[in-house]
C-alpha positions as a LaTeX table, in Angstrom:
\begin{tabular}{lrrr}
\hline
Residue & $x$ (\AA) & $y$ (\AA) & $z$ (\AA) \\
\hline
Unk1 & $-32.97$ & $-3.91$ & 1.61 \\
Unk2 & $-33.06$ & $-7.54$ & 3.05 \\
Unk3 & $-30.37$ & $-8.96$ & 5.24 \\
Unk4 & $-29.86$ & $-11.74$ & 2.73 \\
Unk5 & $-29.33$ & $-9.35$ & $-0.29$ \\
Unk6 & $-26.79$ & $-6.91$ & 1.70 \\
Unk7 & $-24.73$ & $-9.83$ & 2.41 \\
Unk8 & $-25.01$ & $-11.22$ & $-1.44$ \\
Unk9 & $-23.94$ & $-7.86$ & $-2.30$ \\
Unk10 & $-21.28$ & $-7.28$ & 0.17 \\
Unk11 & $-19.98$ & $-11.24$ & $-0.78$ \\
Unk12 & $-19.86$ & $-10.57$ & $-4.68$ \\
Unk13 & $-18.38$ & $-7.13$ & $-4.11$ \\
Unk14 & $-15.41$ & $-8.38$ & $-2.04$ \\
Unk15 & $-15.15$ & $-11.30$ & $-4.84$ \\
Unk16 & $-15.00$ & $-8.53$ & $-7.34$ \\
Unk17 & $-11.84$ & $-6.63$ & $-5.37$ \\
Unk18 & $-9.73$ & $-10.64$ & $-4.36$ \\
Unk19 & $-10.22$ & $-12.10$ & $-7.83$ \\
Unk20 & $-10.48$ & $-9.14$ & $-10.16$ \\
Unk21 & $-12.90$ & $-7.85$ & $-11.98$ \\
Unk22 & $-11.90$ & $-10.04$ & $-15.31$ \\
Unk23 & $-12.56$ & $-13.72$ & $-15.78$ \\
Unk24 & $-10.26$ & $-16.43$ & $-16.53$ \\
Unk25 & $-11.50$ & $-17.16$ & $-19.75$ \\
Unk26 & $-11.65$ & $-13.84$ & $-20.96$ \\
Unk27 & $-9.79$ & $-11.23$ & $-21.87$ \\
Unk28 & $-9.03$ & $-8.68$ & $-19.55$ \\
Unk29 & $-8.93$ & $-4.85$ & $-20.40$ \\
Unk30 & $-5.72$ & $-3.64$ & $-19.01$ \\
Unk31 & $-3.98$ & $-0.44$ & $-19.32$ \\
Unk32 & $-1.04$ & $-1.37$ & $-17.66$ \\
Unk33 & 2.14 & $-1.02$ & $-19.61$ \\
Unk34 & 4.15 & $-4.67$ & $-19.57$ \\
Unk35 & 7.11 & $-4.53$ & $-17.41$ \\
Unk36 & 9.15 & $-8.19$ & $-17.91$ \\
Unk37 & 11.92 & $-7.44$ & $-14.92$ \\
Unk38 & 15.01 & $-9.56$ & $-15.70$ \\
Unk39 & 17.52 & $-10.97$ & $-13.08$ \\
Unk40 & 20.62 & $-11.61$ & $-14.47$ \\
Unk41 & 22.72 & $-14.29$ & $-13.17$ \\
Unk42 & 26.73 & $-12.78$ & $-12.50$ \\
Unk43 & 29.62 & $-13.66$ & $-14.52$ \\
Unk44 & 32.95 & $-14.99$ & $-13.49$ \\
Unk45 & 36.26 & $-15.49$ & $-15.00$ \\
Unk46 & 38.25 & $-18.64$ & $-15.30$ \\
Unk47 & 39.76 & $-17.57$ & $-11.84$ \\
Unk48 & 36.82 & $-16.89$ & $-10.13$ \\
Unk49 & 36.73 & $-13.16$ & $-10.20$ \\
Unk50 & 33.73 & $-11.31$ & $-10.99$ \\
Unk51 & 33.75 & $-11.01$ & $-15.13$ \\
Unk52 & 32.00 & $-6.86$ & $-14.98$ \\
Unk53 & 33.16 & $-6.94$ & $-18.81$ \\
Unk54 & 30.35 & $-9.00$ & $-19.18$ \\
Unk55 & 27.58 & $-6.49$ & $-18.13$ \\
Unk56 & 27.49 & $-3.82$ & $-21.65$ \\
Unk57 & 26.65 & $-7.29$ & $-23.71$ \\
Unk58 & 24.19 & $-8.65$ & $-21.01$ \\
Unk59 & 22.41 & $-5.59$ & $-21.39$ \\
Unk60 & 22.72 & $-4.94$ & $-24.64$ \\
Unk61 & 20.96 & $-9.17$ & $-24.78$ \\
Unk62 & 18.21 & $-7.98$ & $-22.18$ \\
Unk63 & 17.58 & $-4.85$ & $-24.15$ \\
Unk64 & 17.15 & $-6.33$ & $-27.67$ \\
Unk65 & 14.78 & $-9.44$ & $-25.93$ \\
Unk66 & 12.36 & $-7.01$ & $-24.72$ \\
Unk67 & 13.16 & $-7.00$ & $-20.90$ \\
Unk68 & 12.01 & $-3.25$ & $-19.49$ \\
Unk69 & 13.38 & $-3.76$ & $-15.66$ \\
Unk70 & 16.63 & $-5.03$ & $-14.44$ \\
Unk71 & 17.08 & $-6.41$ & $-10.90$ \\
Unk72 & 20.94 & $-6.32$ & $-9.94$ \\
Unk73 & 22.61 & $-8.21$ & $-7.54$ \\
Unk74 & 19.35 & $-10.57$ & $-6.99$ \\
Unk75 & 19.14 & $-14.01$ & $-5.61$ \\
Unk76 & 20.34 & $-15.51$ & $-9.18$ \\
Unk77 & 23.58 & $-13.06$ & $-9.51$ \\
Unk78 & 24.59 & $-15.28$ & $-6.50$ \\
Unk79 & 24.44 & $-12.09$ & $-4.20$ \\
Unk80 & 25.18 & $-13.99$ & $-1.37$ \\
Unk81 & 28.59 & $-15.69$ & $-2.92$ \\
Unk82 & 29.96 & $-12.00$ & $-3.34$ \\
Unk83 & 32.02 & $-9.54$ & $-1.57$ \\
Unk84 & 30.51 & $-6.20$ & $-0.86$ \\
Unk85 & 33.51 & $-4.86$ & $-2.75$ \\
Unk86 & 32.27 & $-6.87$ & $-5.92$ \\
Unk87 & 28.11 & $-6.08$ & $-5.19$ \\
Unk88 & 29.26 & $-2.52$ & $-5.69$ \\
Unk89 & 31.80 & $-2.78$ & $-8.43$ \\
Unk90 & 28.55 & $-4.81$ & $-10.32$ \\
Unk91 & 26.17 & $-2.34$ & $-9.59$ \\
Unk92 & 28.77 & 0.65 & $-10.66$ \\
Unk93 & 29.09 & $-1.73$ & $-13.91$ \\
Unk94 & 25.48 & $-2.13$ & $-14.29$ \\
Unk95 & 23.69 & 1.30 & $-13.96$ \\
Unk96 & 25.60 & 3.26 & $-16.87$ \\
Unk97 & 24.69 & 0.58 & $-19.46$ \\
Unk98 & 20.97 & 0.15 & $-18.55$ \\
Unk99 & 20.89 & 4.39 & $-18.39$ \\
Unk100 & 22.38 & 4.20 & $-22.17$ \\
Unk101 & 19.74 & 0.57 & $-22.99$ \\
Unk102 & 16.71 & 2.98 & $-21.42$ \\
Unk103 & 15.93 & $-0.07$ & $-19.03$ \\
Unk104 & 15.23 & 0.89 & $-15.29$ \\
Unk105 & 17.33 & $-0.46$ & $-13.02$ \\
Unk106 & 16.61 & $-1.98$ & $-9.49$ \\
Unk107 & 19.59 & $-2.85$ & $-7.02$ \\
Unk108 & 19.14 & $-5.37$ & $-4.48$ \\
Unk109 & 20.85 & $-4.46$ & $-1.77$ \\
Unk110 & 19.41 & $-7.03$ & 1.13 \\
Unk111 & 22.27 & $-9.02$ & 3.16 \\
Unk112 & 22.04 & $-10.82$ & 6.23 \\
Unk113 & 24.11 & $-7.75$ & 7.93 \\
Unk114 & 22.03 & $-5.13$ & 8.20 \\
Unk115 & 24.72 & $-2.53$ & 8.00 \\
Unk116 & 25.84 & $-3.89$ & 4.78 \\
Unk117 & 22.42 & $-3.62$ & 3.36 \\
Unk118 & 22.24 & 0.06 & 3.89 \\
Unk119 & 25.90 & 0.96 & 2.95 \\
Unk120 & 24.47 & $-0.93$ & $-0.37$ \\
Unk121 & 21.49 & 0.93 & $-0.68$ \\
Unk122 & 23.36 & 4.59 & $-0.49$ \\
Unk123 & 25.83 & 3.73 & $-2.95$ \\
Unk124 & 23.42 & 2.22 & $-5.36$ \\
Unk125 & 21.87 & 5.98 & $-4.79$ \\
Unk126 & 25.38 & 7.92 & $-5.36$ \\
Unk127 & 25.36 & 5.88 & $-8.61$ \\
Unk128 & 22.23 & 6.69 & $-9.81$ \\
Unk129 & 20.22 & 3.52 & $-9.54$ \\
Unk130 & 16.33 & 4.13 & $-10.75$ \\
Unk131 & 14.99 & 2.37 & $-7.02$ \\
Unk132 & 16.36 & $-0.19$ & $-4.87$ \\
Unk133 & 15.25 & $-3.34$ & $-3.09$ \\
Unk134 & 15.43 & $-5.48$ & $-0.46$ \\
Unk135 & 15.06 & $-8.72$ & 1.26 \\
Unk136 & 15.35 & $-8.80$ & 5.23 \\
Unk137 & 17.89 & $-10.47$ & 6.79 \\
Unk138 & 17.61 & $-14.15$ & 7.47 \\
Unk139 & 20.11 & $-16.29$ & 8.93 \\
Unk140 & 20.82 & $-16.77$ & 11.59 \\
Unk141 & 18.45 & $-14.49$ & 12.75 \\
Unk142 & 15.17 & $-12.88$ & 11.10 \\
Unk143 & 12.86 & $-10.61$ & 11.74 \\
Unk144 & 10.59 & $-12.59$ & 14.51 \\
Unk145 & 7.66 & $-10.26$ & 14.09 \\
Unk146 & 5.36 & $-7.21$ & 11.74 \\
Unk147 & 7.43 & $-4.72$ & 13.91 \\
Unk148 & 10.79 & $-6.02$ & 14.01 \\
Unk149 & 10.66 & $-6.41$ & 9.72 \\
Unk150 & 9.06 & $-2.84$ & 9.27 \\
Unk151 & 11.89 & $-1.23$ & 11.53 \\
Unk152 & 14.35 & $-3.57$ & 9.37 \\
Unk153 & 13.35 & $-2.25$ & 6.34 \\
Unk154 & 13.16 & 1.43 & 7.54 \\
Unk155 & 16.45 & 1.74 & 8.18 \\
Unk156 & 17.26 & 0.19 & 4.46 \\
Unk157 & 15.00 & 2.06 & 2.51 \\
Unk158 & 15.83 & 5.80 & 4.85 \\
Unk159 & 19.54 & 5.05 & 3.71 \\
Unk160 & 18.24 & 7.36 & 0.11 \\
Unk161 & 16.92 & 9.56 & $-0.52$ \\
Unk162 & 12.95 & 9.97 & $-0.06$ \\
Unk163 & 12.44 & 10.34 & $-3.98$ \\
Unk164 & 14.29 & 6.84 & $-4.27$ \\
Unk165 & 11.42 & 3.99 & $-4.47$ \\
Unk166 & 11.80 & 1.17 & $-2.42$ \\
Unk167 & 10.67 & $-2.43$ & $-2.87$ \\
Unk168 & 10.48 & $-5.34$ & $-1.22$ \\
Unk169 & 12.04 & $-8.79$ & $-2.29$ \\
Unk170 & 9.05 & $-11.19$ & $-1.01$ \\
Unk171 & 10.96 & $-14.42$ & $-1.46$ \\
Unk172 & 9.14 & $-16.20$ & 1.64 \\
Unk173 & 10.44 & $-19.82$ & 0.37 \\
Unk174 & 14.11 & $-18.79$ & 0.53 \\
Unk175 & 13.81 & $-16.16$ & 3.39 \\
Unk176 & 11.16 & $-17.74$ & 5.53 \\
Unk177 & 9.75 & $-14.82$ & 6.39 \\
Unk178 & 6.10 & $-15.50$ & 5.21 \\
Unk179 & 3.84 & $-12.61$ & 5.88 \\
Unk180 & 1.72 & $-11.20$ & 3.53 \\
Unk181 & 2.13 & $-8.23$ & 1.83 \\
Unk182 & $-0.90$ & $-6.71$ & 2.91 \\
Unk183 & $-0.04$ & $-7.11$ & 6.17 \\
Unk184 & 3.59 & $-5.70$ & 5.44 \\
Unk185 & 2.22 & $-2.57$ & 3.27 \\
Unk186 & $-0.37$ & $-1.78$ & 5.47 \\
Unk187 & 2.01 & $-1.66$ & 8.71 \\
Unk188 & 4.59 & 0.13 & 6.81 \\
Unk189 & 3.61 & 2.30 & 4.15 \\
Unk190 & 3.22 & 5.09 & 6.86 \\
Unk191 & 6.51 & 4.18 & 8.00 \\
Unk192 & 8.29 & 3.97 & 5.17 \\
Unk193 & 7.62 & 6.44 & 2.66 \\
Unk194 & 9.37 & 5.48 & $-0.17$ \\
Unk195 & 7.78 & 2.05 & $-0.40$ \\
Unk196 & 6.85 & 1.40 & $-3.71$ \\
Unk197 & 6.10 & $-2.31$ & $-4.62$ \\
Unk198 & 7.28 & $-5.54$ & $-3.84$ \\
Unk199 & 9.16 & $-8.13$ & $-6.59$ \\
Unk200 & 6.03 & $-10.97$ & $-5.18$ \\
Unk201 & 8.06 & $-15.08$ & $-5.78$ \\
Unk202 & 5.00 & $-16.05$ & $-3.73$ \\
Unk203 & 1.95 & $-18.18$ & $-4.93$ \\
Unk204 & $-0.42$ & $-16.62$ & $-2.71$ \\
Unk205 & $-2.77$ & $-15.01$ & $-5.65$ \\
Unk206 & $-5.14$ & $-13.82$ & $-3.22$ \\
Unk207 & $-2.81$ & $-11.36$ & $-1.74$ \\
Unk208 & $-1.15$ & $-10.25$ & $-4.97$ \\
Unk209 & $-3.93$ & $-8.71$ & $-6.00$ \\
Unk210 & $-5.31$ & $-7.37$ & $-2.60$ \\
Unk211 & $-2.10$ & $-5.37$ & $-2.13$ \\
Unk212 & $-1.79$ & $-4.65$ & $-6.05$ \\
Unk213 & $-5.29$ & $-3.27$ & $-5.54$ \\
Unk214 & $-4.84$ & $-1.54$ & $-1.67$ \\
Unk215 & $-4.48$ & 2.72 & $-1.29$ \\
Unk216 & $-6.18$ & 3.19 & $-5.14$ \\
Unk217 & $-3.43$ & 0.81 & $-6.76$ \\
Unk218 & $-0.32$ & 2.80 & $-5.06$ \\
Unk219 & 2.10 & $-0.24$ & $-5.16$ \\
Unk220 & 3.77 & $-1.56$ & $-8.48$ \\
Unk221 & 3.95 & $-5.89$ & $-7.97$ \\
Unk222 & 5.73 & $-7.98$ & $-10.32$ \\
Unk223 & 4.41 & $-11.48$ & $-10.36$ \\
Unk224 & 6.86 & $-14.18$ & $-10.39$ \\
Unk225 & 4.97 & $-17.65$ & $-10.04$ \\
Unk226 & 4.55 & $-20.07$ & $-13.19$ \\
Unk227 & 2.46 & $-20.23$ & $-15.35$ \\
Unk228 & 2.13 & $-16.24$ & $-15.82$ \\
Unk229 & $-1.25$ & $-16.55$ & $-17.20$ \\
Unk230 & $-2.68$ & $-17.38$ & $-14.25$ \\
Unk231 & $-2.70$ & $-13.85$ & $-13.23$ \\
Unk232 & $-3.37$ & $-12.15$ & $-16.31$ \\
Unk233 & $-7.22$ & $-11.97$ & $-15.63$ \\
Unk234 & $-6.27$ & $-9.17$ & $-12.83$ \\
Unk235 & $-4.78$ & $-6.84$ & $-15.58$ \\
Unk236 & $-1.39$ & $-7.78$ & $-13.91$ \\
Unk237 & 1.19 & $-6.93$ & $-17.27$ \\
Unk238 & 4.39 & $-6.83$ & $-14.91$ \\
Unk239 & 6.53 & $-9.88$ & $-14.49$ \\
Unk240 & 9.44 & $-11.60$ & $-13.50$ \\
Unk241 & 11.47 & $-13.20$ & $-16.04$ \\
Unk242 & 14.55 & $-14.15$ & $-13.93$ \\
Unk243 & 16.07 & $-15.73$ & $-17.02$ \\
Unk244 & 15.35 & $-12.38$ & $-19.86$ \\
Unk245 & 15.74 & $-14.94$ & $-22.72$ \\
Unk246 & 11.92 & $-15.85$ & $-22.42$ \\
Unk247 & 10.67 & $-12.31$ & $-22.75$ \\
Unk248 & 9.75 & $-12.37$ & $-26.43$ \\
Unk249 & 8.16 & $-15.74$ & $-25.45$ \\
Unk250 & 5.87 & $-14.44$ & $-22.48$ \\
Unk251 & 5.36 & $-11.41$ & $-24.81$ \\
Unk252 & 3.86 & $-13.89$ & $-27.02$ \\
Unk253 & 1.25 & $-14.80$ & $-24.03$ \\
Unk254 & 0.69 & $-11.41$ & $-23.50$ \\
Unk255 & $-0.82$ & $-10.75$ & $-26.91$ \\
Unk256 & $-2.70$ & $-13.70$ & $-27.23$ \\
Unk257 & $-4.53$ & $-13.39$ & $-23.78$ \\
Unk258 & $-5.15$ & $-9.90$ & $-24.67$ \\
Unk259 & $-6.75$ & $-10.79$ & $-27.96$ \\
Unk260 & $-8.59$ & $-13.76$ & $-27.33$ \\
Unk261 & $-8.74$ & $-14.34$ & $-23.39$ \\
Unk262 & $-6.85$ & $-17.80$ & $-21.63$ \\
Unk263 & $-8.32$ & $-20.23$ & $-24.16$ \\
Unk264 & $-5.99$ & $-18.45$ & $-26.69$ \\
Unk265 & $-3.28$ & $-17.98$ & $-24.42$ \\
Unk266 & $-2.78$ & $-21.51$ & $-23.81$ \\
Unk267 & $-0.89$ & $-22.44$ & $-26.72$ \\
Unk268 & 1.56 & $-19.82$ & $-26.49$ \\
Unk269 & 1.77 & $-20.64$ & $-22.58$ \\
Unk270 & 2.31 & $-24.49$ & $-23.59$ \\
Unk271 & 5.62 & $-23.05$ & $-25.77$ \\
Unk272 & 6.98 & $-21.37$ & $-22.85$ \\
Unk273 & 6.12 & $-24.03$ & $-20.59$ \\
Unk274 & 7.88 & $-26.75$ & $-22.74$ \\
Unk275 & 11.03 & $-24.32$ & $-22.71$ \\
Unk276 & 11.52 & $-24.38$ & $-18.71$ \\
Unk277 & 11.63 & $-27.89$ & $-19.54$ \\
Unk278 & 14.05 & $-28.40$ & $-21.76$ \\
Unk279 & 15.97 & $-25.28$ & $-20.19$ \\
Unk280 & 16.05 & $-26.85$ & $-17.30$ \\
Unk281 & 19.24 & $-26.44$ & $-15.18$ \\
Unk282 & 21.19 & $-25.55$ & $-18.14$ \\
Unk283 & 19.42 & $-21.72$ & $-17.70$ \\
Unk284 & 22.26 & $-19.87$ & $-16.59$ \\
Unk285 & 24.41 & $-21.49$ & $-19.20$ \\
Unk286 & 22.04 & $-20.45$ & $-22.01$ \\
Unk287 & 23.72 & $-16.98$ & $-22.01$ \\
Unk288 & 26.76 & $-18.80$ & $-22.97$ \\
Unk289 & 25.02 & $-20.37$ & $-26.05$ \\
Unk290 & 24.05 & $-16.86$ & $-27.42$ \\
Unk291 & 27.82 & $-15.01$ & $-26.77$ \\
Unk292 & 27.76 & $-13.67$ & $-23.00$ \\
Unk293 & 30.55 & $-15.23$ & $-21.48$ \\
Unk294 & 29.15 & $-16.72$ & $-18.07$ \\
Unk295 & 32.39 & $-18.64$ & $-16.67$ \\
Unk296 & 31.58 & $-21.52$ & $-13.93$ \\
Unk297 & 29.11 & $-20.08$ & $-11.15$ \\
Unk298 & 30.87 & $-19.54$ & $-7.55$ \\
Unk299 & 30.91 & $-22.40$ & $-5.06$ \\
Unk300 & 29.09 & $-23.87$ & $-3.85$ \\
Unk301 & 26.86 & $-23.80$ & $-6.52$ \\
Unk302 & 27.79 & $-25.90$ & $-9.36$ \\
Unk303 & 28.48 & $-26.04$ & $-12.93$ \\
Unk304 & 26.22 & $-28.32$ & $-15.18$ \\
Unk305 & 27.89 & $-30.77$ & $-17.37$ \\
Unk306 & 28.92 & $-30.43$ & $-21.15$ \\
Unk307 & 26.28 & $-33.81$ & $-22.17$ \\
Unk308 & 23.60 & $-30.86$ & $-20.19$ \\
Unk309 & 24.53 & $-28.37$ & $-22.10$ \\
Unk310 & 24.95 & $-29.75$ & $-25.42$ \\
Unk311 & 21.71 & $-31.50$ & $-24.79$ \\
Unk312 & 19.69 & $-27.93$ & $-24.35$ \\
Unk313 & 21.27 & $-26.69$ & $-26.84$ \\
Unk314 & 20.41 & $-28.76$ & $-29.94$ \\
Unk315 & 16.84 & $-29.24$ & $-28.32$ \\
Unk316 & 16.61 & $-25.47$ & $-27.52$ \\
Unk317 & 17.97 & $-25.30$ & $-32.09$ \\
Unk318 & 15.00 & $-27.57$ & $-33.07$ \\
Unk319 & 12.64 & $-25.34$ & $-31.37$ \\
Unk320 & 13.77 & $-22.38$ & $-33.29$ \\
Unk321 & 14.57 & $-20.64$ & $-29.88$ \\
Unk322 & 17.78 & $-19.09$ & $-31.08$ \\
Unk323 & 16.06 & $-17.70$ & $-34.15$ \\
Unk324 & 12.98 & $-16.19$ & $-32.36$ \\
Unk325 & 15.59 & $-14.47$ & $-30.38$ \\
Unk326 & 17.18 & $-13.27$ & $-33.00$ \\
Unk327 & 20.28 & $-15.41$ & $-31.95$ \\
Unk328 & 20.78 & $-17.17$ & $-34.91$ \\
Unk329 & 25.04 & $-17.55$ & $-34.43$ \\
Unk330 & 24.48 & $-19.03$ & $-31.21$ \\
Unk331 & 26.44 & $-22.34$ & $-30.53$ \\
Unk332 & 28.06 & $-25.33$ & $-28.42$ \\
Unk333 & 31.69 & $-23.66$ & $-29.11$ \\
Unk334 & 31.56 & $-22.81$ & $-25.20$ \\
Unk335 & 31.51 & $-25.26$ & $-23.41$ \\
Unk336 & 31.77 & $-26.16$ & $-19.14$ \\
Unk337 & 35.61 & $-27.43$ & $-18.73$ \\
\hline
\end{tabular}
């Protein structure tokens, strides 16, 4: 064989493993089950105390939207706004109802004290939670190298038991610790035996894919980036919601990719598109509008205002996003104070 030819070969071949073997345009034939992972934001009572009878309706919401994975105490439940006292008493309020929904839960259990996170990650075990997750700690101080984060995450994820996945919360924008995943799983999957996957809020495509891909497809990733369809091609059918209210909507994506490739995707991916719009900063509040009592977030994060909210709402009505929920009795009667 010529020179030139082995290196066309060995080019298109390593094309073949970054991009996937599907293009854009097409559809791609995946047999991956979809997996829409849903962070739920945490609810709070009009004096400030965590609301946990919120959590059996929340579910019950996720559940009936189509949501498959729930990730408690994530960056959205305003983990970092909470007591260790209330992390627990959420995730103790959490696990029974998603056991009884048949959703798998995920407890994040990354703090900026190390010790905390693994106290966290044991009871979320005694409890029963499916896995658990983690992002390093960050500030002040973060890991300043590959070794320092793999021992970090050791001790987390050695706090369970071995049969206990563990996954990493690659959140390099909020965390700053931007290495990729590659680079992580390959340095610590020997390590850390449990590893399992990583929830990926990274728009680095290119490694996505190589670690989804790396040790025969071992590790489960859950894309979070907009717009979704940009990673269908890859057979990729696990995603993060954050908000689960657009899971019937990225459903909708699903199907259409699947039957007709990106070119029929796009309209469905324009509906969901124009909802982050008009959902805007209103998206926590959105639970209100269909019955789960939300309260005002913690400090320092604010509340919207009620000309915000009433605003989604009515434009959220004329969409027919409270019927294609199946949230028809949704409405303003809850509003910010």
């Amino acid at each position: 064989m010529r020179p030139i030819t082995a290196l066309f070969i060995a080019v298109a071949i390593h094309a073949v493993c970054v991009l996937g073997a599907g293009d854009a345009g097409k559809p791609f034939a995946s047999d991956e089950p979809i997996d829409l992972l849903s962070a739920p934001w945490t609810s709070f009572k009009a004096n400030g105390d965590v609301d946990l009878d919120a959590i059996p309706l929340t579910v019950q919401k996720l559940q009936k939207w189509g949501v498959t994975t729930v990730w408690v105490n994530g960056a959205m439940s305003q983990w970092a706004s909470l007591q260790l006292a209330e992390r627990k008493a959420i995730v103790e309020a959490y696990l029974p109802a998603l056991k009884e929904a048949g959703l798998y839960s995920i407890v994040q259990v990354g703090s900026q004290c190390l010790r905390d996170a693994m106290e966290l990650a044991r009871h979320a075990a005694e409890h029963g939670a499916d896995s658990i997750a983690a992002l390093p700690p960050f500030s002040p101080d973060k890991p300043k190298d590959m070794h320092s984060l793999v021992e970090t995450l050791q001790q987390i994820a050695s706090s369970v038991p071995p049969s206990t996945p563990f996954y990493y919360y690659h959140f390099p924008g909020m965390t700053g610790v931007d290495v990729t995943m590659f680079d992580l799983f390959s340095a610590a999957h020997a390590r850390i035996p449990n590893l399992a996957g990583a929830k990926f809020v990274d728009s680095n495509r290119t490694d996505f894919i190589e670690t989804r891909n790396m040790l025969g497809g071992k590790f489960h990733m859950w894309w979070a980036p907009e717009p979704k369809l940009q990673i269908m091609d890859t057979g990729c059918r696990s995603f993060v919601l954050a908000e689960g209210y657009y899971a019937p909507y990225l459903k909708d994506v699903i199907s259409a990719y699947d039957k007709g490739g990106s070119a029929a995707a796009q309209p469905k991916q324009a509906v969901l598109d124009k909802l982050h719009t008009v959902i805007g900063s209103a998206n926590r509040d959105v639970m209100d509008m269909v019955g789960v009592p939300m309260g005002a977030p913690r400090l320092p994060k604010e509340d919207i205002t009620n000309q915000v909210y009433t605003t989604a709402f009515h434009q959220l009505h004329a969409l027919g996003f409270f019927e294609k929920l199946g949230e028809q009795d949704a409405s303003t009667e809850v509003l910010i104070s």
